[in-house]
Backbone as CSV, one residue per row, in Angstrom:
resi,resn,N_x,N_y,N_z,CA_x,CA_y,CA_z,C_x,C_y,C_z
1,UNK,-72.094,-82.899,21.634,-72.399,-82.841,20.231,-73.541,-81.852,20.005
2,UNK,-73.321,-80.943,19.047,-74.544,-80.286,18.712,-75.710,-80.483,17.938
3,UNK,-76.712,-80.361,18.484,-77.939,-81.384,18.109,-79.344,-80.363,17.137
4,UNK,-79.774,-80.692,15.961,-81.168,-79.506,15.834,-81.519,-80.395,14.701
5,UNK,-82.926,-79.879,14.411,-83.914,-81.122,13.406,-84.897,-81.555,14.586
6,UNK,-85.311,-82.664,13.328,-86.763,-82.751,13.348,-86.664,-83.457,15.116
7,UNK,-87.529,-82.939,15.783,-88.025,-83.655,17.349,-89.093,-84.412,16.900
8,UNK,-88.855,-85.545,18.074,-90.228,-86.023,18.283,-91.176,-85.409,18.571
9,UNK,-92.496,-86.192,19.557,-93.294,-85.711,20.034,-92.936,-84.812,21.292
10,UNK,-92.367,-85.803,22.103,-91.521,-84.907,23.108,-90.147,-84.146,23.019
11,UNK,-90.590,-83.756,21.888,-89.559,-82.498,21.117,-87.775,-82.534,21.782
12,UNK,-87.784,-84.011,21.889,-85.943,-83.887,21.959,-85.361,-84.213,20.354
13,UNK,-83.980,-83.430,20.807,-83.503,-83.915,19.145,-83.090,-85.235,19.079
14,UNK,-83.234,-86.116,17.544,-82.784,-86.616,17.227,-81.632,-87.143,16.101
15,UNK,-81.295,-85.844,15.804,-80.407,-85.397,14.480,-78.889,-84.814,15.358
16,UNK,-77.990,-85.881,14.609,-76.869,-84.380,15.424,-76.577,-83.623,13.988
17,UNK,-75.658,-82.900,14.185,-75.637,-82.036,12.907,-74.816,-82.590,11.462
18,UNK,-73.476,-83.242,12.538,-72.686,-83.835,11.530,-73.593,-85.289,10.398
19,UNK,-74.666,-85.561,11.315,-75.647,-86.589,10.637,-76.389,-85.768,9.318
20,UNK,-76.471,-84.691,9.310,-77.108,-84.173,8.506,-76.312,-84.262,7.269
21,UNK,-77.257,-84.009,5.870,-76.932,-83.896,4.535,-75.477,-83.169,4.449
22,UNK,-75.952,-82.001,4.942,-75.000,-81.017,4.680,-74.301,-80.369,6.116
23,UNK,-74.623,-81.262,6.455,-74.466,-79.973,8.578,-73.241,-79.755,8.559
24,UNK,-71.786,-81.007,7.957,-70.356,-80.534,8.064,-70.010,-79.302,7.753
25,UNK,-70.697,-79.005,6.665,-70.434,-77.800,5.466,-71.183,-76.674,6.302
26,UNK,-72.232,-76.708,6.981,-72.707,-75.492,7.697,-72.039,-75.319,8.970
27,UNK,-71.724,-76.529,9.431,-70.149,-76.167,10.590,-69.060,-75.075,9.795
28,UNK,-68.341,-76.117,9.165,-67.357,-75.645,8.216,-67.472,-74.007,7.902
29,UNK,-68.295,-73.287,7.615,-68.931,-72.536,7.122,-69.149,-71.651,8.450
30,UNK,-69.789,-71.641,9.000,-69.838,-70.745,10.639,-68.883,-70.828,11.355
31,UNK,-67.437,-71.641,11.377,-65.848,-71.562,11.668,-65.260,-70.457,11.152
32,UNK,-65.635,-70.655,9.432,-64.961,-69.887,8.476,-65.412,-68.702,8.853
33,UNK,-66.464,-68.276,8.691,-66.892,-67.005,9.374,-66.472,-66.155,10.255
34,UNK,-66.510,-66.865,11.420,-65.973,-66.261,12.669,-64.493,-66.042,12.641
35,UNK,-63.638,-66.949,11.851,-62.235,-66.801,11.355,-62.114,-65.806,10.812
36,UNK,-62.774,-64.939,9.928,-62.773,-64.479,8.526,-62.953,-62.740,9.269
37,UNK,-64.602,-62.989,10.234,-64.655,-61.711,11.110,-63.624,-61.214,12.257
38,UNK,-62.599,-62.155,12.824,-61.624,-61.884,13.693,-60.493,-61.342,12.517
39,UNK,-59.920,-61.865,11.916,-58.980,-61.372,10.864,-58.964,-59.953,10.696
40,UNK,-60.609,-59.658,10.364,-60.633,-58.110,9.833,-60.312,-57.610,11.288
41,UNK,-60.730,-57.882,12.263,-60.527,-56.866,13.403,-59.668,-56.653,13.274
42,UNK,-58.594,-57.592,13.153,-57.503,-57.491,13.637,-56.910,-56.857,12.744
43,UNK,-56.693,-56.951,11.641,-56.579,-56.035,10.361,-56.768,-54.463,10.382
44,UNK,-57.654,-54.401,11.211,-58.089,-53.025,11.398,-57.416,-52.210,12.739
45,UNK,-57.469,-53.539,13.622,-56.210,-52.689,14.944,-55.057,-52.166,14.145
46,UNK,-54.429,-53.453,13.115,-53.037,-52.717,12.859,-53.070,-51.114,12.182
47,UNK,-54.038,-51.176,11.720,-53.998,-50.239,10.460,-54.319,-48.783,11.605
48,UNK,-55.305,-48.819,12.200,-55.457,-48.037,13.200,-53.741,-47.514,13.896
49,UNK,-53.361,-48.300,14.736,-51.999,-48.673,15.013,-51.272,-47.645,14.260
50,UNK,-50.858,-48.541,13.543,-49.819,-47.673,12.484,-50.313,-46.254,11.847
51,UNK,-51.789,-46.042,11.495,-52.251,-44.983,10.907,-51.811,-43.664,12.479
52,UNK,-51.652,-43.985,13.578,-51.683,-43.322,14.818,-50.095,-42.843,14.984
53,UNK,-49.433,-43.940,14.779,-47.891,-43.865,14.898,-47.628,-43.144,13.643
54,UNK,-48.014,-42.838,12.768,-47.486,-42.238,11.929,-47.981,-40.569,11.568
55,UNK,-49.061,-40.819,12.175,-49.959,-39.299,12.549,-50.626,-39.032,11.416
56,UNK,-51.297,-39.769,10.616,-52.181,-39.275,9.954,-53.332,-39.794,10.187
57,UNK,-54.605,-38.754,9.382,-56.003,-38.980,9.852,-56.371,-39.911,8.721
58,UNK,-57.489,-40.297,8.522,-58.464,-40.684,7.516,-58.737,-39.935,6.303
59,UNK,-58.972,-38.765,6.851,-58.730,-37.469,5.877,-57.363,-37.794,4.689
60,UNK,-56.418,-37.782,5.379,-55.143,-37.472,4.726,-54.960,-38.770,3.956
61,UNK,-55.486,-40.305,4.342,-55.266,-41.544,3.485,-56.193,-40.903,2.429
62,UNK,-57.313,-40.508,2.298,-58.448,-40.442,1.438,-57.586,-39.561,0.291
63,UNK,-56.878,-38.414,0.916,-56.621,-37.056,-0.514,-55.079,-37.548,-0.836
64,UNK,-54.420,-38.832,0.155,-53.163,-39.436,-0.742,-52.327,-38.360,-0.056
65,UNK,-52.510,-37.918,0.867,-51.253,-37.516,1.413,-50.184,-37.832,2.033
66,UNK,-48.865,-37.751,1.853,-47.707,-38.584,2.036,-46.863,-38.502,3.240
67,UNK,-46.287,-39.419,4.149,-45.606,-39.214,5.345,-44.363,-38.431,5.113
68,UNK,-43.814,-37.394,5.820,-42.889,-36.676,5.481,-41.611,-37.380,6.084
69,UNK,-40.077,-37.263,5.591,-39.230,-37.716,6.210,-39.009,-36.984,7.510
70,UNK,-39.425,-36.362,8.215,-39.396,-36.198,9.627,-39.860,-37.237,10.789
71,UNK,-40.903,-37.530,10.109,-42.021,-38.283,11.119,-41.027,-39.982,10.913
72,UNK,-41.073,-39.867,9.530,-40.475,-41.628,9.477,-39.001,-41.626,10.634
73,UNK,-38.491,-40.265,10.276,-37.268,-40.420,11.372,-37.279,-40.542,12.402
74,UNK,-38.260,-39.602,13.233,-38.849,-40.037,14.327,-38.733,-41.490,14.855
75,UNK,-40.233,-41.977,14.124,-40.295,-43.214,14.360,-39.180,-44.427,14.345
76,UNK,-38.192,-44.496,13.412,-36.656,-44.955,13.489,-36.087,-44.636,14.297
77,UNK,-35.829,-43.451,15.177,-35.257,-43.161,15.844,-36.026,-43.704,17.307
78,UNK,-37.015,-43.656,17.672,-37.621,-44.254,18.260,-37.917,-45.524,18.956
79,UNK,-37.754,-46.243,17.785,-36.999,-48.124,17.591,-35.982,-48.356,17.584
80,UNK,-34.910,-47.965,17.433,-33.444,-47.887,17.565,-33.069,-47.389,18.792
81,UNK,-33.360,-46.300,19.625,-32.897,-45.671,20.949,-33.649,-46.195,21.670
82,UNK,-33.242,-46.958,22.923,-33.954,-47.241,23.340,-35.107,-46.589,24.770
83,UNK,-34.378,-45.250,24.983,-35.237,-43.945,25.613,-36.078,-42.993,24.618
84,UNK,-35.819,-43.257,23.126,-36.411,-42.148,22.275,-36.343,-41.238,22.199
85,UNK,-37.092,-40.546,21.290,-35.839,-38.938,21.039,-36.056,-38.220,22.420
């Protein structure tokens, strides 16, 4: 159990957290978090990912530049054969 608050004299705890007012909610809350910061990673591999497979930079999302039907064929062709072009 995870333990913090007020110590005695000989400074062991005597609080666990879930005892506290609010400690569920600051559990609850530092779960959510760490949930919330893995998501984006992962959010960001795909996008990486796909931004790679499709060959454009950062540059080119920013000025809205568009995938040409070559590249999408590629990539279809790619997933469908199973040696690739």
């Amino acid at each position: 159990m995870v333990y913090f608050g007020r110590g005695t004299a000989d400074s062991r705890p005597t609080e666990s957290i879930f005892q506290s007012v609010h400690g569920i909610w600051l559990f609850i809350f530092y779960v959510a978090i760490f949930v919330f910061a893995e998501a984006a990673f992962a959010l960001m591999a795909m996008r990486e990912y796909l931004q790679d497979l499709l060959g454009q930079t950062d540059t080119d999302l920013i000025l809205g530049k568009r995938v040409g039907a070559d590249v999408l064929e590629k990539i279809t062709l790619r997933q469908v054969t199973p040696g690739g072009p």
